[in-house]
Each structure stands twice: as C-alpha cells, then as structure tokens.
Rosetta silent file (secondary structure, phi, psi, omega in degrees, C-alpha in Angstrom):
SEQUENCE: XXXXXXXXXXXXXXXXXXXXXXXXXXXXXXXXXXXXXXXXXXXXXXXXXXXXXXXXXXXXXXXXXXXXXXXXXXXXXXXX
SCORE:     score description
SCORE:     0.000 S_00000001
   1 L     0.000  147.077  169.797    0.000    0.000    0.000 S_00000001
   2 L  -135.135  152.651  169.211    1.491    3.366   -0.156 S_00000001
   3 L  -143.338 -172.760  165.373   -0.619    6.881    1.002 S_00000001
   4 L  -104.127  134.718 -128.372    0.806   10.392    2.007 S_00000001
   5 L  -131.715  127.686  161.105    2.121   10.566    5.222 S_00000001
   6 L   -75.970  168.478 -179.455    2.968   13.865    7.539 S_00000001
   7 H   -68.484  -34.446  172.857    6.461   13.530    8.747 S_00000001
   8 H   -88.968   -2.137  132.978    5.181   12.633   12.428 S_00000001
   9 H   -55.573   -8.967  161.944    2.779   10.306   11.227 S_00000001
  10 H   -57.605  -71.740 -148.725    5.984    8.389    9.284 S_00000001
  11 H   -84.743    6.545  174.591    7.587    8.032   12.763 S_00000001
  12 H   -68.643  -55.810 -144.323    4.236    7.434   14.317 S_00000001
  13 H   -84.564  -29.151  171.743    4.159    4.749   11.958 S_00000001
  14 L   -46.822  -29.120 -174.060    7.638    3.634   12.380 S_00000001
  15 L   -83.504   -0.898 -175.174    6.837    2.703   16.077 S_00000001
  16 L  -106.565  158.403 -177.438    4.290    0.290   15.290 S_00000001
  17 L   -71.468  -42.272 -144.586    5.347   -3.492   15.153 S_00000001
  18 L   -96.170   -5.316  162.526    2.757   -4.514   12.980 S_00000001
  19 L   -73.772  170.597  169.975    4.046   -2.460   10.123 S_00000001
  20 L   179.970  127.104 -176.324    7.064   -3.203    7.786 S_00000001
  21 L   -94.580  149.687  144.767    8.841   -1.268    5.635 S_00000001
  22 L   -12.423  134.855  161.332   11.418   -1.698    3.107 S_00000001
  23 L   -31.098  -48.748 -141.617   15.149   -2.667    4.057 S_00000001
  24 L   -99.996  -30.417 -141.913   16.348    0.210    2.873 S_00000001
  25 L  -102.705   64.673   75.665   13.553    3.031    3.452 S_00000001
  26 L   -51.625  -62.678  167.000   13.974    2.907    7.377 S_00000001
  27 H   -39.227  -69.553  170.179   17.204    3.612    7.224 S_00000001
  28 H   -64.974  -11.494 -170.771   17.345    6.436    4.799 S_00000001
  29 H   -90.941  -12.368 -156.362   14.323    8.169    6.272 S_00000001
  30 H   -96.958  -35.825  171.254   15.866    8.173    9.695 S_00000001
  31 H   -48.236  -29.384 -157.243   19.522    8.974    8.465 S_00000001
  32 H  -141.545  -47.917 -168.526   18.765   11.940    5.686 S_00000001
  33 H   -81.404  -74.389 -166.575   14.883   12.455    6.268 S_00000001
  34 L  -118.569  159.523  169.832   12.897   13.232    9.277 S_00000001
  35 L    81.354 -178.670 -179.940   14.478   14.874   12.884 S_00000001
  36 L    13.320   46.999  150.950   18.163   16.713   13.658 S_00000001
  37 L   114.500   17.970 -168.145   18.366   18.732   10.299 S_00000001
  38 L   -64.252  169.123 -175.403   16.853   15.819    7.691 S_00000001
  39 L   -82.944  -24.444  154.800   16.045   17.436    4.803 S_00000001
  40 L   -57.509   16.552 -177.906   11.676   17.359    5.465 S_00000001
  41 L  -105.896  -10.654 -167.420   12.302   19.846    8.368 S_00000001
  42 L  -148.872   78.101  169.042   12.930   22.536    5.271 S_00000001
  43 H   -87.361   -3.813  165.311   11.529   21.819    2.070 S_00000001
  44 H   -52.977  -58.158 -173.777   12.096   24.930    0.665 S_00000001
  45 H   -64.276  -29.715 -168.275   15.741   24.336    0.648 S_00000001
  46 H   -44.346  -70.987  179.215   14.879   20.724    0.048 S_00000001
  47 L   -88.738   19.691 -169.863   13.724   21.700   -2.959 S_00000001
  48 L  -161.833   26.296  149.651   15.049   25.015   -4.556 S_00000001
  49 L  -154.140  178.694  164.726   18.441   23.959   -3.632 S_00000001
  50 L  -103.394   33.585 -160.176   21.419   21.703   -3.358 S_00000001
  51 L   -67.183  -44.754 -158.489   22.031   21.788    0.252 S_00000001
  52 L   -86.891  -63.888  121.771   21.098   18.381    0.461 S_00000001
  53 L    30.212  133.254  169.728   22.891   16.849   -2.190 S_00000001
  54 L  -146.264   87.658  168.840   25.967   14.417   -1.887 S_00000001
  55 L  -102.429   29.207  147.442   27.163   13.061   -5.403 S_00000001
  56 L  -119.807  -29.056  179.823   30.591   11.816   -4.279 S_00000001
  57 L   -72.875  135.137  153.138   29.695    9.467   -1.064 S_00000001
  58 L  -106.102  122.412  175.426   28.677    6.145   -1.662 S_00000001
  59 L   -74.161  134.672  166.524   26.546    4.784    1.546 S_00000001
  60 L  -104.259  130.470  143.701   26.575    1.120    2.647 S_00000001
  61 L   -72.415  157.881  142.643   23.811   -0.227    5.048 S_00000001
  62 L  -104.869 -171.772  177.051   23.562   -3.441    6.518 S_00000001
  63 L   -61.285  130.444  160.803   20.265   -4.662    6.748 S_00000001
  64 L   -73.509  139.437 -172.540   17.567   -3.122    9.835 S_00000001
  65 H   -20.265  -45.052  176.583   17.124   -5.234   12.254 S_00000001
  66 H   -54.812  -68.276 -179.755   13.750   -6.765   11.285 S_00000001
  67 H   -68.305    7.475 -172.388   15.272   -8.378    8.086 S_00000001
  68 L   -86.977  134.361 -170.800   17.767  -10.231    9.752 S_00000001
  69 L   109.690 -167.784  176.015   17.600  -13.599    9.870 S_00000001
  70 L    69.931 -176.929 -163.213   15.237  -15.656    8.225 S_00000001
  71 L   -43.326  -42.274  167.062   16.261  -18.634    5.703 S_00000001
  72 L   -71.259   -3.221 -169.593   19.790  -16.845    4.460 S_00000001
  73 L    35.799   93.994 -161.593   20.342  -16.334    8.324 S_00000001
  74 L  -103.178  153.104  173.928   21.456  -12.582    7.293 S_00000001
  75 L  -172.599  131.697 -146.039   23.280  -10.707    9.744 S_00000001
  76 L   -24.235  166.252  178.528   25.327   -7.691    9.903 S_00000001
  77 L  -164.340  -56.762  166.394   28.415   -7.489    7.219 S_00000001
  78 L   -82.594  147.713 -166.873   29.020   -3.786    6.942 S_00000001
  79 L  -120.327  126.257 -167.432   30.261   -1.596    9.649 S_00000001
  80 L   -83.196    0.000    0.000   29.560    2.226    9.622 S_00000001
C-alpha cells in the first residue's frame, strides 16, 4: 500500500510493530529524512536547492534489524 504521510505520522508509523517497511527506506528516512536537520524539516531548501545533495559518497547499510535472519540467516556485514 502506499498513502501520504505527515512527517510525524511516518515516525508514528515507524513505532508500530505490525508495520514493515522496506530494508532500505527505514534507514534512509531516519539517516537523511525526518528529525536533527533531515532534509523534510525545510523543504524549501529541500527543494530550490542543493544543500542536500551528496554526489561523491557512496553509503553502505547493513540490513535493519527486522530483516535479519530468516532462511539466508542474514546478519550484519558492513560496519559504519
């Protein structure tokens, strides 16, 4: 399902168990996206600038916590 979401309804929703997100989109919303300076506290600059913008790092994850496990027994492998 996907709808539109205020940013505290995101982390409302992040808090419930019975949800599940993506690998990846937990991670990036809490790292780049909502709280301490994410880029949704300002979308004017968000969006009518490049403040936000990185084109030379490339980010590794491991997996969040939730996907770990299961039939591949997955379990950390990169280290921030």
């Amino acid at each position: 399902d996907t709808r539109w979401v205020s940013q505290s309804q995101l982390l409302q929703m992040f808090d419930d168990d019975t949800l599940l997100f993506s690998p990846w989109f937990r991670i990036i919303a809490n790292k780049w996206m909502v709280g301490g300076g994410g880029w949704w506290d300002d979308l004017e600059k968000t969006m009518n600038t490049n403040m936000f913008c990185d084109y030379e790092t490339i980010h590794r994850f491991d997996p969040p916590e939730e996907h770990m496990g299961g039939g591949g027994d997955a379990g950390p492998w990169l280290c921030e």
